[in-house]
C-alpha positions as MATLAB code, in Angstrom:
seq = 'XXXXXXXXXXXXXXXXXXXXXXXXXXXXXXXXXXXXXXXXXXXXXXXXXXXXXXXXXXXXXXXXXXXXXXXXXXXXXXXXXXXXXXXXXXXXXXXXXXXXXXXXXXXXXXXXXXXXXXXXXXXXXXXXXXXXXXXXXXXXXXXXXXXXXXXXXXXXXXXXXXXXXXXXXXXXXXXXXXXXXXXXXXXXXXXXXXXXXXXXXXXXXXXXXXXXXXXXXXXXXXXXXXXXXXXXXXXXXXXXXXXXXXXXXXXXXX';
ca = [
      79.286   20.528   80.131;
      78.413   16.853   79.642;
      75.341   17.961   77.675;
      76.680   20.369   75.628;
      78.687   17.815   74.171;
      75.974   15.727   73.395;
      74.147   18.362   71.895;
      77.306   19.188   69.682;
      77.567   15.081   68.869;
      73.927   14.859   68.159;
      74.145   18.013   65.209;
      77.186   16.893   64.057;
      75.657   13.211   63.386;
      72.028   15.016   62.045;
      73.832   17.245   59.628;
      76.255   15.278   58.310;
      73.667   12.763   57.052;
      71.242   15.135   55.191;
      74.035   16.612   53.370;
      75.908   13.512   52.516;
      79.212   13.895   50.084;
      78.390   13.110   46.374;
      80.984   10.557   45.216;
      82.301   10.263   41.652;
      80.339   13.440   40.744;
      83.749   14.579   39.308;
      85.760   11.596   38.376;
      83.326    9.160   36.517;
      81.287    9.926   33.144;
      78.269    8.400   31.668;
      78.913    7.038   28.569;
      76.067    6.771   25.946;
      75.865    3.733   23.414;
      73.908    3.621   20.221;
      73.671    1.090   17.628;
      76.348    1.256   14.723;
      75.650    0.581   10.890;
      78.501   -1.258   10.606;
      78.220   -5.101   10.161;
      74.303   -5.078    9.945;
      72.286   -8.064    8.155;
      68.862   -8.135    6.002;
      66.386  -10.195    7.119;
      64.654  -11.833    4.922;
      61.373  -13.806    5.079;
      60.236  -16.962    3.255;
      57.200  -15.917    1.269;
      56.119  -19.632    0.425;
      56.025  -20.145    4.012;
      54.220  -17.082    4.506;
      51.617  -18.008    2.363;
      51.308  -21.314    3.974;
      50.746  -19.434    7.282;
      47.491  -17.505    5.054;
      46.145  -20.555    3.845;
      45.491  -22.020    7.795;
      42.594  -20.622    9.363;
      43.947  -20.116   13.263;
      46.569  -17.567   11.416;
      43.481  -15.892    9.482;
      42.986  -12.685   12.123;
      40.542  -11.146    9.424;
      37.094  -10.460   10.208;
      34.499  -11.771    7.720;
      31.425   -9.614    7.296;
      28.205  -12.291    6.109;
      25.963  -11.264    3.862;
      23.183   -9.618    5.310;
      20.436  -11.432    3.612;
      16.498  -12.401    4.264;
      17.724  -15.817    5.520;
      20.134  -14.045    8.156;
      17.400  -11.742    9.033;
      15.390  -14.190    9.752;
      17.786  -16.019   12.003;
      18.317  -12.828   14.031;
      14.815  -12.214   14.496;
      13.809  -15.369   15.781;
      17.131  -15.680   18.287;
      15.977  -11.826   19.206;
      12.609  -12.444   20.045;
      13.526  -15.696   21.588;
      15.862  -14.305   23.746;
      12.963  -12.015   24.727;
      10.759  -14.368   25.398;
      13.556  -16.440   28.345;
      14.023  -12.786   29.822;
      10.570  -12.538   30.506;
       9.973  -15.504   31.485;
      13.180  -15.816   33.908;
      13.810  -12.214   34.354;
      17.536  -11.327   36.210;
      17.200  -15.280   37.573;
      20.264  -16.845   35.446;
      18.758  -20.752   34.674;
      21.739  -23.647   35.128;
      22.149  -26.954   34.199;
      19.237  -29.412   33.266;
      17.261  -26.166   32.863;
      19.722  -24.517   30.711;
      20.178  -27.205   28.757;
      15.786  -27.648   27.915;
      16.183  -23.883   26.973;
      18.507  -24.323   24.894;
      17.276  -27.384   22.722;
      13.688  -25.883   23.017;
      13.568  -24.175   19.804;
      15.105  -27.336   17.883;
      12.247  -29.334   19.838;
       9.776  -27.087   18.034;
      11.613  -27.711   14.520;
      11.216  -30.847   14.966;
       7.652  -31.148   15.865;
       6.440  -29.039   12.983;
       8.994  -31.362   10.259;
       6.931  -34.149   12.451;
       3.318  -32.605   11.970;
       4.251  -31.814    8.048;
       4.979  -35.374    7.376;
       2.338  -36.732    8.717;
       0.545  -34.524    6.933;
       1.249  -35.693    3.836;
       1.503  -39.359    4.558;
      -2.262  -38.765    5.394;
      -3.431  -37.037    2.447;
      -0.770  -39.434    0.328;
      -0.830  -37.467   -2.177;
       1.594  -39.953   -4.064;
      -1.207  -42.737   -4.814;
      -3.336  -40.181   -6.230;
      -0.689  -38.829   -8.785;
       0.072  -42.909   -9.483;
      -3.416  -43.951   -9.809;
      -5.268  -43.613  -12.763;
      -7.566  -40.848  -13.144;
     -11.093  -41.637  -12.458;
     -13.778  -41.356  -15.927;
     -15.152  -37.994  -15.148;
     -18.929  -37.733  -13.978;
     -21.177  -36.145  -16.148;
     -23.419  -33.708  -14.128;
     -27.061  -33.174  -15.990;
     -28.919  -30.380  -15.493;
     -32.591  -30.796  -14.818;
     -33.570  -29.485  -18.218;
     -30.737  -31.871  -20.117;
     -31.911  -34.802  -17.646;
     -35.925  -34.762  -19.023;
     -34.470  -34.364  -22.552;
     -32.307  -36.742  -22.883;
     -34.037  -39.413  -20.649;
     -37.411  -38.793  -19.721;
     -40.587  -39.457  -21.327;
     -41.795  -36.230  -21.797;
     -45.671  -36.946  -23.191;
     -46.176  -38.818  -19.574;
     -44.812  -35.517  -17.820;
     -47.231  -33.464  -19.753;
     -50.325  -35.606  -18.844;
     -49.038  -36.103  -15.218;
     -48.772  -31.931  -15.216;
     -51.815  -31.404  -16.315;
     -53.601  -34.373  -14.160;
     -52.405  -32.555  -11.148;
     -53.653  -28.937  -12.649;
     -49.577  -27.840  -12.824;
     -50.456  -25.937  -16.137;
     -47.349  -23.565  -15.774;
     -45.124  -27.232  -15.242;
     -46.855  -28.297  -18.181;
     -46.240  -25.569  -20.214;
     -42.458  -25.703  -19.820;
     -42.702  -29.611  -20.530;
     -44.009  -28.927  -24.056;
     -41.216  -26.321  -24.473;
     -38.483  -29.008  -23.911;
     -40.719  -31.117  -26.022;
     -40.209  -28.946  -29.048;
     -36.772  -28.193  -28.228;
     -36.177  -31.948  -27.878;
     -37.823  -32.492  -31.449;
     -36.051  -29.893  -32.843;
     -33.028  -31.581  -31.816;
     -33.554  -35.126  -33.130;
     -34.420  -33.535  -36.774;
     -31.069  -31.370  -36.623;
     -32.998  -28.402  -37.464;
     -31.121  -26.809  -33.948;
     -28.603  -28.342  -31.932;
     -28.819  -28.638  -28.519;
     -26.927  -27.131  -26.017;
     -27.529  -26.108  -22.477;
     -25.537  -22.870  -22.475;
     -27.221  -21.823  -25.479;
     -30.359  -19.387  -25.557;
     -33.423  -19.214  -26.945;
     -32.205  -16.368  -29.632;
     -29.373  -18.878  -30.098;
     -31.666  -21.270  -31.659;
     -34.125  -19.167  -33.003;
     -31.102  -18.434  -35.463;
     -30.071  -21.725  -36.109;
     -33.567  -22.437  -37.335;
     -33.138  -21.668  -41.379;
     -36.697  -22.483  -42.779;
     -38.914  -19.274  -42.243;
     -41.935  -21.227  -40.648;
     -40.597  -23.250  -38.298;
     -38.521  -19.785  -37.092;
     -41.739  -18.185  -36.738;
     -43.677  -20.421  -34.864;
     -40.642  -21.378  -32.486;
     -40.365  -17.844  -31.801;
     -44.484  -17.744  -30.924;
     -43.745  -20.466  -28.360;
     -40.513  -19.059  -26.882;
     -42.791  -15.601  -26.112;
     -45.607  -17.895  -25.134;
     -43.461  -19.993  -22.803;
     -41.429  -16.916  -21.443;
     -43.851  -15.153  -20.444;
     -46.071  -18.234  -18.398;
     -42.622  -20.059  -16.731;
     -41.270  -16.608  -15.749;
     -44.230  -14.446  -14.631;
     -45.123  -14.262  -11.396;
     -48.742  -15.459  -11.665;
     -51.217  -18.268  -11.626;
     -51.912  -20.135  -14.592;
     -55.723  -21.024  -15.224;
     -57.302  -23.976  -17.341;
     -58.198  -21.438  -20.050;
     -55.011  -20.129  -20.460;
     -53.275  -23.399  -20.602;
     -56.053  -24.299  -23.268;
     -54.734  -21.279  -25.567;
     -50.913  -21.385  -25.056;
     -51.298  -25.280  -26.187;
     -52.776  -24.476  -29.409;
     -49.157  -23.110  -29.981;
     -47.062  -25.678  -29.232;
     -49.368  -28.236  -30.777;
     -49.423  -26.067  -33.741;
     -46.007  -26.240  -33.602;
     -45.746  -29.910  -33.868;
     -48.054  -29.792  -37.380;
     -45.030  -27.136  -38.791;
     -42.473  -29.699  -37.958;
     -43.837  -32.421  -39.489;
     -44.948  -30.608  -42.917;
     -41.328  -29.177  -42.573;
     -39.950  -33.023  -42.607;
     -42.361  -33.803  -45.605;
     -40.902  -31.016  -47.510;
];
């Protein structure tokens, strides 16, 4: 008996608490509020003070695009490859202080060693004194054919050529003797870049173009062919420029 009333006392309690009784489900309403129109104000803003707020740069939320030019290009390549170049060389190992600070002032270390090199560079050639200084008198350069015209004794190179059996060196000396004569009567004028034809029609008396033209064949085909000169033939090519002398001279009596 005694349990069966505990039984009944232990549903009663169970039951009652799963289905408890709803309160104010009938007597109490939710009310909804909205906002009204009435008594409503316009907010207005202060556009000088807006504009004051553009013209300060931690308001400025726009993002500038630079200008993607060979100077920027530049910049990124080097920072790329130089960014390569610690990965390799460090790998996943992250570098900290003193290190990380030489890796980062390394490339400006480099800037400033090649500004260094450059300037020594030019203190050393000073190019400055050189652009103050006077310039020096040029040098005249002679050729060796303008050199024994102008300033050698050319009779005494003959004889010496000739002492020594050098018949094709003596053979070009009487060449630039004539030429040299020619010269100093102003029949031709001199010039080193000029040729032989050159002269030959500078010449305007018929004789002396004649002749000269005999010696130019004589003495272009001993100085430039490839042979040895005898006694005999030096004999007979120096009638020609000896007879070449006599035209001259009855040209300047003329």
């Amino acid at each position: 008996m005694i349990r069966f009333i505990l039984a009944t006392l232990l549903c009663f309690f169970c039951f009652g608490n799963v289905f408890p009784q709803a309160e104010g489900t009938t007597d109490s309403i939710a009310e909804i509020k909205y906002d009204r129109t009435e008594d409503l104000k316009l907010i207005t803003f202060n556009k000088a003070e807006i504009e004051t707020y553009k013209s300060q740069e931690e308001f400025d939320y726009l993002d500038r695009i630079e200008n993607d030019s060979w100077w920027t290009r530049f910049k990124r390549y080097i920072n790329l490859k130089y960014e390569q170049f610690t990965n390799w060389l460090f790998g996943e190992y992250t570098p900290g202080g003193f290190l990380q600070f030489i890796i980062t002032i390394f490339p400006y270390l480099i800037l400033v060693l090649v500004l260094g090199f450059v300037f020594w560079l030019i203190t050393r050639l000073d190019p400055g004194s050189s652009l103050l200084n006077s310039p020096a008198e040029p040098e005249v350069f002679l050729s060796e054919e303008e050199e024994i015209i102008q300033s050698k004794d050319i009779s005494r190179l003959i004889d010496e050529a000739i002492a020594n059996k050098q018949y094709r060196l003596a053979v070009r000396y009487y060449y630039l003797l004539n030429l040299k004569r020619l010269d100093e009567t102003g029949i031709i004028s001199y010039q080193l870049q000029k040729t032989n034809e050159d002269y030959s029609g500078e010449i305007q008396k018929e004789s002396v173009k004649q002749q000269f033209r005999k010696i130019t064949r004589l003495y272009d085909f001993i100085w430039y062919g490839d042979f040895k000169v005898s006694e005999t033939d030096f004999r007979l090519a120096e009638k020609g420029f000896l007879q070449m002398n006599s035209v001259l001279e009855n040209s300047a009596n003329e």
